[in-house]
VOGU-3710 file (C-alpha; in Angstrom, 3 decimals, decimal comma):
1> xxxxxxxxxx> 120,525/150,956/147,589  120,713/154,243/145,595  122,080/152,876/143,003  119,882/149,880/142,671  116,992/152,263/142,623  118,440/154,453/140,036  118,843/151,265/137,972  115,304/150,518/138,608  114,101/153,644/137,540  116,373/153,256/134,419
11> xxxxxxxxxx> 114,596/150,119/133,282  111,107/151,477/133,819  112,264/154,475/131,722  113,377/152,305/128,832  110,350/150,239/129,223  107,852/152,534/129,396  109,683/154,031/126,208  109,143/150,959/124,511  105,329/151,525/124,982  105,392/154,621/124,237
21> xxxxxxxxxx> 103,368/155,405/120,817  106,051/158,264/119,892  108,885/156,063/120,578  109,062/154,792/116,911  108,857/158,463/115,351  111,958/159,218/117,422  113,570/155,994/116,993  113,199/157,280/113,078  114,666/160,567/113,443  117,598/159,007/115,484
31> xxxxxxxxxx> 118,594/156,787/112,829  118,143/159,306/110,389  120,445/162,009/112,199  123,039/159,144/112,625  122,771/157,956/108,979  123,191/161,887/107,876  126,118/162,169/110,010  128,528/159,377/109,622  127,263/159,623/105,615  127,050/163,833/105,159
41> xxxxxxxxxx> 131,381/163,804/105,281  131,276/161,296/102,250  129,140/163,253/99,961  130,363/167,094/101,316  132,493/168,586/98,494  136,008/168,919/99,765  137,387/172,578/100,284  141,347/173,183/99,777  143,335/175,996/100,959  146,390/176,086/98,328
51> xxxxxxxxxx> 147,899/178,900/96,677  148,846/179,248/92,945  152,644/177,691/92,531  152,685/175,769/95,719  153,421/171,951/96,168  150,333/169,745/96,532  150,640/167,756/99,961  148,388/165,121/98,252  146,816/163,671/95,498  143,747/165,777/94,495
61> xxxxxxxxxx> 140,800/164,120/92,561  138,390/165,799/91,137  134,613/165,701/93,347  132,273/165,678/90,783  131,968/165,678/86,605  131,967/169,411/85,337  132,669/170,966/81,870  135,874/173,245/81,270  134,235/175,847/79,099  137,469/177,413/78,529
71> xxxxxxxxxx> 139,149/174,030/77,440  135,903/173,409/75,334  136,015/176,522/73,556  139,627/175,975/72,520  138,964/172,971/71,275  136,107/174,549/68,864  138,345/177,584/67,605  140,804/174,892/67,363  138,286/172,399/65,187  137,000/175,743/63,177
81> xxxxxxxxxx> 140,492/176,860/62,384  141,419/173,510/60,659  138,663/174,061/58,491  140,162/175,126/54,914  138,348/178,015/53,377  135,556/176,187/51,017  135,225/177,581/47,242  132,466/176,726/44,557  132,786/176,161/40,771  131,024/178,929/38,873
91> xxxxxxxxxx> 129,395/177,416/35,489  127,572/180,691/34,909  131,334/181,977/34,905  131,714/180,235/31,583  128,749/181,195/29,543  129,549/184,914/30,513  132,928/184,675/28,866  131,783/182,971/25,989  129,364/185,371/25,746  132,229/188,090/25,937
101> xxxxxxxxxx> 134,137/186,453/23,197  131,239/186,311/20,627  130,279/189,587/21,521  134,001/191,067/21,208  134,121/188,633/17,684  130,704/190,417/16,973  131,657/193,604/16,874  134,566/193,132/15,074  132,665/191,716/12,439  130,241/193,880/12,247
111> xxxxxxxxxx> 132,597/196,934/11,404  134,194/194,520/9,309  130,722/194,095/7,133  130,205/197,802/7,486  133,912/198,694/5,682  133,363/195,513/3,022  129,689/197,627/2,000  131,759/201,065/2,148  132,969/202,129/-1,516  135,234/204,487/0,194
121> xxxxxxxxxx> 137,326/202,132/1,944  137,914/203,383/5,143  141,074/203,721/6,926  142,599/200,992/9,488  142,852/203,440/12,171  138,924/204,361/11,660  137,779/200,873/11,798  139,783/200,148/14,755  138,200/202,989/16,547  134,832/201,952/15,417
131> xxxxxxxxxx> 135,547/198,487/16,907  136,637/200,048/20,015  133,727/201,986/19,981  131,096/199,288/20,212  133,766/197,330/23,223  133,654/198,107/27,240  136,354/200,058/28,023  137,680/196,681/29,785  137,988/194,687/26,825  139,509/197,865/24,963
141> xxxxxxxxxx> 142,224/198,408/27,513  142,866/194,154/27,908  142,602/193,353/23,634  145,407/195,347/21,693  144,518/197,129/18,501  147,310/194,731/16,895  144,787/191,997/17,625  141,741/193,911/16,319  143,460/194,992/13,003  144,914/191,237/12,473
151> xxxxxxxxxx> 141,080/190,073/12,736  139,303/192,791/10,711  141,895/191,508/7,650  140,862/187,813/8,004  138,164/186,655/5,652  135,147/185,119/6,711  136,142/181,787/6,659  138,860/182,346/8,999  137,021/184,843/11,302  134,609/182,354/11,407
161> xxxxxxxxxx> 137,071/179,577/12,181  139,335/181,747/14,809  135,988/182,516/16,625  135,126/179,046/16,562  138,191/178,012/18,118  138,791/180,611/21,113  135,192/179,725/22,133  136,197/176,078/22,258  139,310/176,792/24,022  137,754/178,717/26,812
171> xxxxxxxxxx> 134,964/176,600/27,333  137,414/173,584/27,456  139,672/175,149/29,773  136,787/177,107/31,886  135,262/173,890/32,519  137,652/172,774/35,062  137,985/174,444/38,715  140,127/177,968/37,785  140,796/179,118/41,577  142,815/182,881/41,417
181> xxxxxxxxxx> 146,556/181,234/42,428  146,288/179,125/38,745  144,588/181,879/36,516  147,878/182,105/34,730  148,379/178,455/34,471  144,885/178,321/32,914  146,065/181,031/30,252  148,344/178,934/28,871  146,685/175,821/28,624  143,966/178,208/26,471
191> xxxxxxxxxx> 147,183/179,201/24,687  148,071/175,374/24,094  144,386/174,371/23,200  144,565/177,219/20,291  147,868/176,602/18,866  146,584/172,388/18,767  143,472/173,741/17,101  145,641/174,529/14,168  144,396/178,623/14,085  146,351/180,079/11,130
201> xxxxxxxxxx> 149,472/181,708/12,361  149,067/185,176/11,069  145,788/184,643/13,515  146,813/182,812/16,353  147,914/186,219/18,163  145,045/187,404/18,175  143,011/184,421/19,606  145,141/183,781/22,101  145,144/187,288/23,497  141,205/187,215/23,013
211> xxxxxxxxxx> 141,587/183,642/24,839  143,491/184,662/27,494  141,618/187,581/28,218  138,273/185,694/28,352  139,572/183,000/30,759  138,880/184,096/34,468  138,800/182,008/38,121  135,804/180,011/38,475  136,604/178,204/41,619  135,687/181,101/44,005
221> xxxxxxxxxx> 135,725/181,822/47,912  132,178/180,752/49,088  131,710/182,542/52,746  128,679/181,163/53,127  130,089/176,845/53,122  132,745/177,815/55,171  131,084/179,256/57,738  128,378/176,754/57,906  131,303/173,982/57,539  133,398/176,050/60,275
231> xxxxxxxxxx> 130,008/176,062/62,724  129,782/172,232/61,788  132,823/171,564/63,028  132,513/173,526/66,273  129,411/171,835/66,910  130,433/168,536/66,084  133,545/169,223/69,283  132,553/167,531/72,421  132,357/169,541/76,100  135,390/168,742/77,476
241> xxxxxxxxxx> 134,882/167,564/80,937  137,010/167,434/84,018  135,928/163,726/85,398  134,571/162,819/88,665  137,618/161,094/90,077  140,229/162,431/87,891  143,561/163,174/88,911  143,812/166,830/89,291  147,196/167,361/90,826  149,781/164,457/92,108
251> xxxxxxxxxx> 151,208/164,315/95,429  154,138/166,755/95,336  153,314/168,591/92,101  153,426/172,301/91,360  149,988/174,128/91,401  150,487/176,134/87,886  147,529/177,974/86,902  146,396/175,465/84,580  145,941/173,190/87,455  144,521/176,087/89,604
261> xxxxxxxxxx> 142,250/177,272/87,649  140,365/173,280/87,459  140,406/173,271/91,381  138,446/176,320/90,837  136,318/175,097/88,207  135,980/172,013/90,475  134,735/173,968/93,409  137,270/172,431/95,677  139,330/176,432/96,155  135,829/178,132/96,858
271> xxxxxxxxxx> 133,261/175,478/97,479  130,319/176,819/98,949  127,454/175,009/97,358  126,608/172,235/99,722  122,838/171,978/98,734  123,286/169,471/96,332  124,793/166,958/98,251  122,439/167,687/101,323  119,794/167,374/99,358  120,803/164,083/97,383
281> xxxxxxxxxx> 121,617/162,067/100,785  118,744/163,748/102,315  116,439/162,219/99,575  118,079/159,012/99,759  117,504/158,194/104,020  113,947/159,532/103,321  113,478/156,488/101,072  115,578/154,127/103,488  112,839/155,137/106,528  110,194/155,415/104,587
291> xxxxxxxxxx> 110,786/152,218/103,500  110,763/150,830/106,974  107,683/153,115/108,024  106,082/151,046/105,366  107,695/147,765/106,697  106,451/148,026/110,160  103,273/149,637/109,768  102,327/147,311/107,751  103,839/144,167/108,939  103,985/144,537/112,505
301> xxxxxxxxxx> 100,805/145,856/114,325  101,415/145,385/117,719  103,565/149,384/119,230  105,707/147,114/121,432  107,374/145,256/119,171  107,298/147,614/116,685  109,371/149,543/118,790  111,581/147,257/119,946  112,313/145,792/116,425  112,970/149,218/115,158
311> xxxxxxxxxx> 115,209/149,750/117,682  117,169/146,628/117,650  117,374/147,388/113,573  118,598/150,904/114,203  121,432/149,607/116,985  122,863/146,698/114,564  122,611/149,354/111,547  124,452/151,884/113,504  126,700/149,469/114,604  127,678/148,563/111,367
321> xxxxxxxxxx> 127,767/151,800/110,043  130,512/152,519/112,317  132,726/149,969/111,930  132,709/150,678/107,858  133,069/154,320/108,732  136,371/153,296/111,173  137,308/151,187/108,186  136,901/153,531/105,749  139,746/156,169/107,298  142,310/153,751/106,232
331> xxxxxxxxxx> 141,309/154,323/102,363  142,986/158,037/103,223  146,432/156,518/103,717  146,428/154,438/100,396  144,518/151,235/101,350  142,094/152,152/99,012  140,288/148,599/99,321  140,457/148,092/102,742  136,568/148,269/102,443  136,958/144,001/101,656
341> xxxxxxxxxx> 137,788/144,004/105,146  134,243/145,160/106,435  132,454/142,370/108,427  129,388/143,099/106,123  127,804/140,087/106,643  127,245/140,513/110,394  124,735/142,756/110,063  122,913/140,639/107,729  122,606/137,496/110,042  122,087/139,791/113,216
351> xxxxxxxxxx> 119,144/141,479/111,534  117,883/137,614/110,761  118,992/136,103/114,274  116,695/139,143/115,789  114,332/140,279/113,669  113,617/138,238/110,075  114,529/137,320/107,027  112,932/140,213/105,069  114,395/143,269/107,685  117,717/141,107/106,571
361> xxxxxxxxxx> 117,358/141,874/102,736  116,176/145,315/103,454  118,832/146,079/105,933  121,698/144,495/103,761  120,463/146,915/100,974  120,955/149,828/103,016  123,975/148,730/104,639  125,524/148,009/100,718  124,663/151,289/99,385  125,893/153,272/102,356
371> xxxxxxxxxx> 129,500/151,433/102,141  129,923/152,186/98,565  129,030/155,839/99,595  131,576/155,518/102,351  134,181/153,276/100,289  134,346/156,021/97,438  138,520/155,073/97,250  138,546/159,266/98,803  136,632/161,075/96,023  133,778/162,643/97,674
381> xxxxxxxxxx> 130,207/162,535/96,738  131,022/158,949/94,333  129,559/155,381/94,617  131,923/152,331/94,615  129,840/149,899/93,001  131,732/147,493/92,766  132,231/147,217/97,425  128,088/147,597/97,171  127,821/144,816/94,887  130,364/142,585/97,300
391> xxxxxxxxxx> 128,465/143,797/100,362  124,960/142,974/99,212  126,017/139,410/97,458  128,352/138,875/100,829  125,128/139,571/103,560  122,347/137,838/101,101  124,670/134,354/101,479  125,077/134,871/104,784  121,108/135,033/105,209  120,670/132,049/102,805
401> xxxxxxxxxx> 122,859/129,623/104,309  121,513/130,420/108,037  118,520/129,613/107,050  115,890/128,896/110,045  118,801/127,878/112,709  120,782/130,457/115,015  122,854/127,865/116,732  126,496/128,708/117,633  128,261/126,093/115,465  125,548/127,434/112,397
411> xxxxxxxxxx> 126,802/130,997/112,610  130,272/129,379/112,779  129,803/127,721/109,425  128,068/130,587/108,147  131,029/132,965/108,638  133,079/130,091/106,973  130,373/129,943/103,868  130,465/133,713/103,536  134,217/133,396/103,584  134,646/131,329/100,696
421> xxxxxxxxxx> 131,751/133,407/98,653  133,386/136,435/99,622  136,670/134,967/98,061  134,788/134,173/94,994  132,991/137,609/94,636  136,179/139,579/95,013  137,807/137,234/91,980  134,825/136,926/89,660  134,402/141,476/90,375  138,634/141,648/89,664
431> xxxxxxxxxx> 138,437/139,753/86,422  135,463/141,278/85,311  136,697/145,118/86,014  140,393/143,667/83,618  142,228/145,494/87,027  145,672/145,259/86,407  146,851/143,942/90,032  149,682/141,478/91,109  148,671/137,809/92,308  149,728/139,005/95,823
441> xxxxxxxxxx> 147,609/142,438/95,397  144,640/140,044/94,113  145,149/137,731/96,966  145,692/139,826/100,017  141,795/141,083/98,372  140,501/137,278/98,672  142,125/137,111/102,006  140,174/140,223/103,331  137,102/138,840/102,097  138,250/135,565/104,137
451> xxxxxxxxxx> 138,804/138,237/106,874  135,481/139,761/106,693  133,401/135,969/106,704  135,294/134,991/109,946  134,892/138,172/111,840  131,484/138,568/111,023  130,600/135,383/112,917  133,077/136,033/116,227  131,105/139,398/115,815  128,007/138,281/116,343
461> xxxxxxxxxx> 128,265/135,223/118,345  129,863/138,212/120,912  126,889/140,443/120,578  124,288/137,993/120,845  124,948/137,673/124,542  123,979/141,580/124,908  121,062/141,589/122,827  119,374/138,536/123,915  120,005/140,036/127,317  118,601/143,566/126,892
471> xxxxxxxxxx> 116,033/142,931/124,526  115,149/139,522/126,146  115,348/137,916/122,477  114,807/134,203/122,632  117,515/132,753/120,427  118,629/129,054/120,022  121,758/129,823/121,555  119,610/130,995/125,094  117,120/128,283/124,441  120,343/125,805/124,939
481> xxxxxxxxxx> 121,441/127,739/127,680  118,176/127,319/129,333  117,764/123,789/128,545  121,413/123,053/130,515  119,963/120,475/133,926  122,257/122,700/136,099  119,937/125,777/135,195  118,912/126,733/139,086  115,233/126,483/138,603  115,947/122,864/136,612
491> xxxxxxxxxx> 117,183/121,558/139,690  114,684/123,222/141,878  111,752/121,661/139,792  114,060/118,601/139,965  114,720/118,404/143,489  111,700/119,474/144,738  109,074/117,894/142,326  110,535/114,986/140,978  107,545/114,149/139,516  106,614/117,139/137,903
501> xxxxxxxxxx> 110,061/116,782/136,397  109,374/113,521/135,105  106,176/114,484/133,417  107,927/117,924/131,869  110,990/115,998/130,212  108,060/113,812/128,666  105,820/116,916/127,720  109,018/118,172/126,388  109,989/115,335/124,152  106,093/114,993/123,040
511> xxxxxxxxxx> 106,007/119,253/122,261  109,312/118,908/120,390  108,153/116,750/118,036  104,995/117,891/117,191  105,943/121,185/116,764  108,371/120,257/114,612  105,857/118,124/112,651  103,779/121,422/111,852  106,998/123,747/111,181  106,866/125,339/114,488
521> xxxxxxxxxx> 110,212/126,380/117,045  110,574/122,470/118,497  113,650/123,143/120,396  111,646/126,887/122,144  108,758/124,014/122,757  111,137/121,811/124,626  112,313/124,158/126,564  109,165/125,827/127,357  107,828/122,240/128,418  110,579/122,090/130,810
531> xxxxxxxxxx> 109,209/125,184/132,689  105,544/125,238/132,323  105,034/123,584/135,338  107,509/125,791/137,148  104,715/127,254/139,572  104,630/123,314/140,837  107,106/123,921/142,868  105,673/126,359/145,447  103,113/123,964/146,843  104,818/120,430/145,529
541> xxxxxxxxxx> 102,692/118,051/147,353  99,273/119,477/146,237  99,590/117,942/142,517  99,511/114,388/141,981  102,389/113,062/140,466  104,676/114,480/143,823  102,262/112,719/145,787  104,433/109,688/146,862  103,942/107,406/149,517  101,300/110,482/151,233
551> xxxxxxxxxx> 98,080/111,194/151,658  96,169/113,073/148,543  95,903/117,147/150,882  92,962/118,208/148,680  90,697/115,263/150,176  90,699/117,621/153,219  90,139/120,787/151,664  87,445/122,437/150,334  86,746/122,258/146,108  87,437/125,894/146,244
561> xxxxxxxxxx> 90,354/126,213/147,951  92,491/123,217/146,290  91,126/124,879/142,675  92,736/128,087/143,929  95,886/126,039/144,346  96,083/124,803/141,619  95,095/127,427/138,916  97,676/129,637/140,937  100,875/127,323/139,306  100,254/128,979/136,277
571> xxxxxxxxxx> 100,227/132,817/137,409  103,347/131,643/140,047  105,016/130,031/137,571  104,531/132,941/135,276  106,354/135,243/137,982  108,944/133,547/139,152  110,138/133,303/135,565  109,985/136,712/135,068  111,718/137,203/138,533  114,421/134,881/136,692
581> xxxxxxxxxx> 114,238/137,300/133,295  113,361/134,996/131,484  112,407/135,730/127,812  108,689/136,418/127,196  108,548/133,354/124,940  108,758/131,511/128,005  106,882/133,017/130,442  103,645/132,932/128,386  104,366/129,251/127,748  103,816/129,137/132,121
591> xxxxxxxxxx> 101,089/131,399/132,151  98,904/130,156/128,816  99,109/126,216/128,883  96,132/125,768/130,255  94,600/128,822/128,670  90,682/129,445/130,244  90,263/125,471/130,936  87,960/124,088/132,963  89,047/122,458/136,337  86,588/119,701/136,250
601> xxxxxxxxxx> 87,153/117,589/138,864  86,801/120,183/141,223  83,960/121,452/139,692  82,169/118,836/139,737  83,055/117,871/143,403  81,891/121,291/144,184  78,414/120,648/142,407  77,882/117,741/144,092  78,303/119,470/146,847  75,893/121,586/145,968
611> xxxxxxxxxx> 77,797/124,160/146,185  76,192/127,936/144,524  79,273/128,382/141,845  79,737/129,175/138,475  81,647/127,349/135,781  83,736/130,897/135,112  85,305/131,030/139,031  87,049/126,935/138,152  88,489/128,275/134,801  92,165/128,923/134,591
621> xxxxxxxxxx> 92,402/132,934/134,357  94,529/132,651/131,062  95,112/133,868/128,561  94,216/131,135/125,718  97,528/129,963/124,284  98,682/132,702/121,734  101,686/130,623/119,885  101,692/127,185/117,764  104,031/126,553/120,419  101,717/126,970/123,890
631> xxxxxxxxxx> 98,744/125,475/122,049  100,666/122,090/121,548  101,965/122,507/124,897  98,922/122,482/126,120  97,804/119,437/124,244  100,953/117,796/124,970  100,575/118,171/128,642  97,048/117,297/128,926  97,730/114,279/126,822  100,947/113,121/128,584
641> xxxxxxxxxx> 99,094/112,863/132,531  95,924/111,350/130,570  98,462/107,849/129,038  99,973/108,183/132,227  96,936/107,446/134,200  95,833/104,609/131,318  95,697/101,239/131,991  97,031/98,800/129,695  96,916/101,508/127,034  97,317/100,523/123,418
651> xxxxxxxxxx> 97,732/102,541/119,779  94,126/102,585/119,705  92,914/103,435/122,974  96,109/106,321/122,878  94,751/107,756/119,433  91,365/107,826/120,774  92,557/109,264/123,814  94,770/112,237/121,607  91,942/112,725/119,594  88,991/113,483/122,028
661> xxxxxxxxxx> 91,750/115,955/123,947  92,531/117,911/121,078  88,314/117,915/120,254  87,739/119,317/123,900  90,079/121,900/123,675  88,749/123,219/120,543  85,362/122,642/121,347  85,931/124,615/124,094  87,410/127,542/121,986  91,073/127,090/123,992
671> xxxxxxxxxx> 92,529/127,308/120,057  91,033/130,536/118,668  93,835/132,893/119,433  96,668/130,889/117,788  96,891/130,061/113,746  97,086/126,229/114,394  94,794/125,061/111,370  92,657/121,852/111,386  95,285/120,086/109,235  97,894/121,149/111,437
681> xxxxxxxxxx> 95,986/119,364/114,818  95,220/116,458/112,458  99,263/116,433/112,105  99,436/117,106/116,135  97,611/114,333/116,731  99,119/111,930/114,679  103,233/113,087/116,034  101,994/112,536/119,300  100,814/108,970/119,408  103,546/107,881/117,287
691> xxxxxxxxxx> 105,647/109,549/119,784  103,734/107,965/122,918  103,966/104,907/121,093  107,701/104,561/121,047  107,721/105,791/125,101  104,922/103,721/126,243  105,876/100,667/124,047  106,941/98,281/126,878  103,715/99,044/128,287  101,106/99,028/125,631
701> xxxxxxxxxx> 99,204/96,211/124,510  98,582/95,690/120,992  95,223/93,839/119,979  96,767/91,111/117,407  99,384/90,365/119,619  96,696/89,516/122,481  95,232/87,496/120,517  97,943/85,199/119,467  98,651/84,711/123,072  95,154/83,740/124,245
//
């Protein structure tokens, strides 16, 4: 008894907390806290203990992209050093020894002028010295007197014509690039140029010494262009980075201090800086649940089932999250791609079974980019794109292909579908990456996509039981359940109102098809049909169609009374479905078919009696049908005892009958808390007599017919 009450209590607990307005502000922080902590170990930088010349016990990678200053700046002295020293041709180089040479021929002539004028004729010696005399004490110690004194003899024509020459010669040669390492080889192409001038011989001494002398380098060291080419080159050098991913150190290989000193650089020695990564996967959950705060504040208005949607999305979430982070410890002992084995695609159709389509999409997006977070092939803080792109394509086909239906053998072949499309993902992503794998590495891949199709449907056709069950989803596969004639309250209607059993199966089969007619749940109509009446069965013989072969009770009770009777089937039916835990669907189905109706004939009776009443105590208590589904219900079951009770009833008389039905329930406002549209009852109308004209056909009488017989 203890026990049962603590269970009790349990339920009211978890009720009450789906009521309660904070519910969904926790329900966010929960899935938060559990999406931080099966995600944080992905993105936290790892930290090694290894010493400089051990053995790595593993294959290191490195955690994130970083630049190796030290190998960077190599590189640029490296790039600067090839740089050859850069030198520039000096023209003004040229005109400043031609300039020497007809100054040096200048003076030489000018003493010579001097000593021509002279009547004394001066000595050699003393025009030497005057020569020297007007010379830089450069050209005095580089030209020889030997060369002066051979000049100051020549007459004009030939001074002129040695001058001439040597300042060809130099300019010739001086024109070309002269760099210090070929002065000499310079010289003696001056040398050659003079001698091929044809200078006199008693002359060409002279010149050439002149020549020589006047030739210098030209092609100088400019600092300047090659430090500017030098920085050029440096800046042209690319950082050298150490690779998110990269191999740092192979299993088994020695730790030198090249190797250390990138672990350090890495951070993976000394890693203390975890605000990065906190920060990063922090930043992304925000925008996961603030997505869904938008979602369901917007979409769904109503706390309850705000709360329980958010909590069925944060179960199957965290459910899946957990099998991809079980999953994902294998990728530590080399099956790096055992994330193809993931049954992705269960979470998918579970969100779409439970919730809808759109939670589906949004949830297979965050599901996609968590498992390439997780699926990172061991290299902390990465994203496999290429498992996020196979999880989102894998759980959108899976959505597609279920379309509107949740029956068993559907999420059968939709495990099989997302089987084959995994196959065909994993292929088209292998080719398109150029991976160099085996055929049997490439298809043991396809075959854990095959894997991953066909668990995800044994997956969820196992956890549908549990949800449907704890969350009292309605699902096709519980509607079938509930539709099975051995259900116990089936065979109670059956066994003890026949007739009420009767007239369900045929409200059933009317309900299915018009709801189906105006895109509504046909098969939850059917079902509902089956039960609305449920509340029959506690006082059987008080409602006509169990009245067989008996006396009608109500003709001895009072108006009152027998309309307390019978609006009470709706309220008992009501709770003994709940009693059953039955899904809500169904229960307001019981409790709304006959919405705030009128009872007339006992209202009537009663005012005829005159009897002090108002029309309010003979209405049903309610509510007004809320669903497509009730509403047709209701019509449905109005309509079905109405051609019952008709006499030789025929298409038109049945249309007319449909049509004034659906009229007075709209006219009485029994519509105006459902989204059935006036096209949509003009559709109702029409499904149901066809539909009454197939059942009734034996039975109806059709005008043209008639007349042909009479």
């Amino acid at each position: 008894m203890k026990k049962k009450g603590k269970g009790k209590g349990a339920r009211e607990r978890f009720r009450s907390f789906r009521h309660a307005r904070s519910a969904h502000v926790l329900l966010y922080l929960l899935l938060s806290a559990i999406m931080f902590g099966l995600l944080f170990i992905h993105v936290k930088p790892e930290s090694l203990n290894l010493d400089l010349f051990s053995v790595s016990d593993k294959t290191i990678y490195a955690p994130a992209t970083v630049e190796d200053q030290q190998a960077t700046e190599a590189k640029k002295q490296a790039a600067e050093d090839a740089v050859e020293d850069q030198y520039t041709l000096k023209k003004g180089y040229t005109d400043n020894r031609l300039d020497l040479i007809t100054s040096i021929f200048d003076s030489i002539g000018e003493v010579k002028q001097d000593a021509d004028k002279d009547k004394k004729s001066p000595s050699e010696k003393s025009l030497v010295k005057a020569v020297k005399s007007k010379l830089t004490q450069d050209v005095n110690e580089s030209i020889s007197e030997d060369a002066i004194t051979s000049l100051l003899h020549a007459n004009n024509e030939d001074f002129s014509f040695v001058r001439d020459s040597v300042i060809t010669a130099v300019n010739t040669v001086m024109s070309s690039e002269i760099p210090s390492e070929k002065l000499a080889e310079a010289k003696e192409k001056v040398a050659k140029e003079l001698k091929s001038a044809s200078v006199p011989s008693k002359y060409l001494s002279a010149a050439t010494e002149i020549g020589k002398y006047a030739v210098i380098p030209n092609y100088v060291f400019d600092p300047k262009a090659t430090d500017a080419k030098r920085q050029e080159a440096s800046d042209s050098v690319q950082p050298v980075q150490i690779k998110q991913g990269q191999v740092l150190v192979e299993e088994n290989d020695l730790i030198d201090r090249e190797v250390y000193r990138k672990l350090e650089l890495t951070g993976l020695l000394n890693n203390s800086n975890l605000l990065k990564p906190i920060s990063g996967l922090l930043l992304m959950i925000g925008l996961f649940i603030a997505t869904l705060v938008y979602y369901f504040e917007k979409q769904q208005q109503e706390l309850k089932l705000k709360n329980k949607s958010l909590l069925l999305f944060s179960i199957i979430t965290t459910l899946i999250l957990v099998i991809m982070e079980v999953v994902s410890l294998f990728q530590k002992i080399e099956y790096t791609n055992i994330g193809y084995l993931v049954p992705i695609a269960a979470g998918a159709i579970l969100f779409r079974l439970l919730l809808n389509e759109r939670l589906a999409i949004l949830g297979s997006i965050i599901l996609a980019i968590c498992g390439s977070m997780m699926f990172n092939q061991g290299v902390t803080g990465t994203f496999n794109y290429v498992i996020g792109i196979y999880y989102l394509i894998s759980s959108i086909s899976g959505i597609l292909f279920l379309g509107k239906h949740n029956a068993r053998s559907k999420i059968l072949q939709a495990g099989l579908f997302v089987s084959f499309i995994n196959m065909i993902i994993v292929l088209s992503l292998l080719l398109i990456q150029n991976t160099a794998l085996s055929p049997v590495e490439i298809g043991t891949l396809m075959l854990m996509g095959v894997v991953s199709g066909l668990a995800s449907s044994v997956l969820i056709i196992g956890l549908m039981p549990f949800f449907e069950t704890g969350f009292g989803i309605l699902s096709t596969m519980r509607l079938i359940e509930l539709s099975n004639p051995n259900h116990p309250l089936l065979r109670k209607i059956l066994t003890e109102t026949p007739g009420t059993y009767h007239h369900s199966v045929m409200v059933a089969n009317l309900s299915e098809a018009a709801c189906e007619a105006v895109g509504a749940n046909g098969l939850l109509a059917r079902v509902g049909a089956y039960y609305h009446d449920l509340g029959k069965t506690k006082r059987p013989q008080y409602f006509i169609e169990n009245q067989m072969n008996m006396d009608n009770p109500h003709d001895k009770l009072s108006p009152q009374l027998s309309k307390n009777i019978i609006i009470a089937h709706t309220t008992d039916g009501a709770n003994m479905l709940r009693s059953y835990k039955f899904p809500k669907e169904l229960v307001d189905i019981a409790e709304q078919h006959h919405g705030t109706s009128l009872l007339k004939f006992f209202y009537y009776k009663a005012k005829e009696k005159g009897d002090q009443i108002t029309e309010k105590e003979f209405r049903y208590p309610g509510p007004k049908p809320q669903s497509k589904e009730a509403a047709i219900i209701s019509v449905a079951d109005s309509v079905e005892a109405a051609v019952r009770s008709m006499h030789n009833p025929n298409p038109e008389r049945i249309e007319k009958l449909v049509r004034g039905i659906i009229s007075d329930k709209l006219q009485d406002g029994q519509f105006s808390e459902c989204d059935l549209t006036f096209r949509e009852l003009d559709t109702i109308a029409k499904t149901l007599c066809a539909t009454l004209k197939g059942i009734f056909h034996s039975r109806i009488e059709y005008p043209e017919a008639t007349k042909k017989v009479k």
